[in-house]
C-alpha positions in Angstrom: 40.1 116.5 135.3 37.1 115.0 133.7 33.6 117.1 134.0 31.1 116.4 136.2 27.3 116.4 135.0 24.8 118.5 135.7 22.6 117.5 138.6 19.7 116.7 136.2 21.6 114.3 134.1 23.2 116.2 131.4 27.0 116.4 130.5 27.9 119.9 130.1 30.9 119.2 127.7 27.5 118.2 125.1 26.2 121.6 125.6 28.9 124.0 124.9 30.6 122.6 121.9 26.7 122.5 120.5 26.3 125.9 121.3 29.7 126.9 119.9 29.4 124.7 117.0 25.6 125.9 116.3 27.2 129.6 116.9 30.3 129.8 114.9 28.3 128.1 112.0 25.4 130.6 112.1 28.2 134.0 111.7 30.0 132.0 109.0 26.8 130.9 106.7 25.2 134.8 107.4 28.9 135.6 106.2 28.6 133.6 103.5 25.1 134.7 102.2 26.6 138.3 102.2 30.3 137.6 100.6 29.4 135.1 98.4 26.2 135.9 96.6 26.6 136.3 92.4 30.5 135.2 92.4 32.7 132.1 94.0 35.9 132.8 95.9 38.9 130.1 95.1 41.3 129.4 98.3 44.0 126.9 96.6 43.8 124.2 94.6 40.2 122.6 94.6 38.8 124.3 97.6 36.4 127.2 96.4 33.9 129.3 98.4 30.8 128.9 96.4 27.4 129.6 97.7 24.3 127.4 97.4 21.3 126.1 99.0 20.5 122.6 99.5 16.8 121.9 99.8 17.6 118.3 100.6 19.7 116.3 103.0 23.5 115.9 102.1 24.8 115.3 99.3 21.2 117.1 98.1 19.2 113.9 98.2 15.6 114.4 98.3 14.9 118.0 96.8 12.2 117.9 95.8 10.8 117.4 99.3 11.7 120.2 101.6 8.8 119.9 103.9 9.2 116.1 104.6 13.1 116.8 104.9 12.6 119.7 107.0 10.5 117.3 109.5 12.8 114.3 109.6 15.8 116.4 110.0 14.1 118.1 113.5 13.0 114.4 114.4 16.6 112.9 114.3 17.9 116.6 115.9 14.9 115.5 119.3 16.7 112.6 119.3 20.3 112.6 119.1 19.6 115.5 121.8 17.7 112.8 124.0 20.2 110.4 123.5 23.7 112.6 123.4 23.2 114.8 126.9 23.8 111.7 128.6 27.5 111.2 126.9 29.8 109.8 128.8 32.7 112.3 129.6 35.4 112.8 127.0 35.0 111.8 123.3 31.8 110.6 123.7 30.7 113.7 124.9 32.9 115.8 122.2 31.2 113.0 119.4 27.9 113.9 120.9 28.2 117.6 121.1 28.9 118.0 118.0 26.9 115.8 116.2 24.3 117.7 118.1 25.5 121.4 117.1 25.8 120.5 113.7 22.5 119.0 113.3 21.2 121.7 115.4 22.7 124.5 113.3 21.2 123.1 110.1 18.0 123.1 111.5 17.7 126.5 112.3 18.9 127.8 109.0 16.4 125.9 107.5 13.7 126.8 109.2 14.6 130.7 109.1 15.1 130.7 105.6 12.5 131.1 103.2 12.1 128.9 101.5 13.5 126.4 104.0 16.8 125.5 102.6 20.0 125.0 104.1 23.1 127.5 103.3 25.9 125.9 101.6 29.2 127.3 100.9 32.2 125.0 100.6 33.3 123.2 98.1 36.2 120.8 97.3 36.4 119.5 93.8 34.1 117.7 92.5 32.8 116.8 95.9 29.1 118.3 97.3 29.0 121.8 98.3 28.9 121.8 102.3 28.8 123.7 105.1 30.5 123.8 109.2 27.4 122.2 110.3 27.6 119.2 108.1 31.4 119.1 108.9 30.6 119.0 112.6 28.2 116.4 111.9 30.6 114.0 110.0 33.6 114.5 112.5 31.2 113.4 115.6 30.0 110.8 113.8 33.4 109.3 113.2 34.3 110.5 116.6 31.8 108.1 118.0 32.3 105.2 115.9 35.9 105.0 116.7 34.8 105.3 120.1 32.5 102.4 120.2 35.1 100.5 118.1 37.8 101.0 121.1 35.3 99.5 123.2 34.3 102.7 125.0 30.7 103.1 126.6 29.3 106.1 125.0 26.1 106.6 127.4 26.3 107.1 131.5 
């Protein structure tokens, strides 16, 4: 049975999985700024727990501006939640919410850390070090695009 929205406009499926998402990826980078500080864990093969901090966006682009990162990352995070509480029910609203929790998360670890870095703790290979939140991010992303692809409206 699909979800209604809320009387003001917002679909509620948007809400919760960017609270869960924003949740569960706050307990598992405060985990990972306790258990992984001076040494790396390895799981299997190429996947490693290694803690580090990004300063940047992904993939660590623009470092050596923090403040002006910082800024455009909460300007996006305003908008994709302008635009993604009026998702349309199902995977436009799963796409949305988690876009949104994931872009949400990483803006409040970096503006609670000092200095304002994001925590970063998973690595695969010789890929960038990442996080749940920028996992989130990625799989709503290609949530949404596929979506739009199948010729879904994404916005009530």
């Amino acid at each position: 049975m699909p979800r209604k929205r809320l009387a003001f406009g917002v679909n509620p499926t948007v809400i919760v999985v960017a609270l869960v998402v924003t949740a569960v990826d706050a307990v598992t980078k405060a985990w990972a700024r306790r258990a992984l500080t001076g040494h790396a864990a390895h799981i299997a093969g190429g996947i490693w727990l290694r803690l580090q901090y990004n300063s940047g966006i992904s993939f660590s682009i623009n470092q050596s501006g923090p403040l002006v990162t910082t800024v455009a990352t909460v300007v996006v995070a305003v908008v994709v939640v302008a635009v993604g509480v009026r998702a349309r029910p199902g995977a436009p609203a799963l796409g949305f919410g988690l876009l949104l929790g994931g872009g949400l998360a990483n803006v409040i670890d970096r503006l609670a850390a000092n200095p304002h870095q994001v925590t970063d703790f998973i690595a695969l290979g010789s890929f960038p070090v990442f996080n749940l939140a920028d996992v989130s991010i990625t799989v709503g992303f290609v949530i949404l695009i596929v979506a739009a692809l199948r010729g879904e409206k994404l916005l009530a």
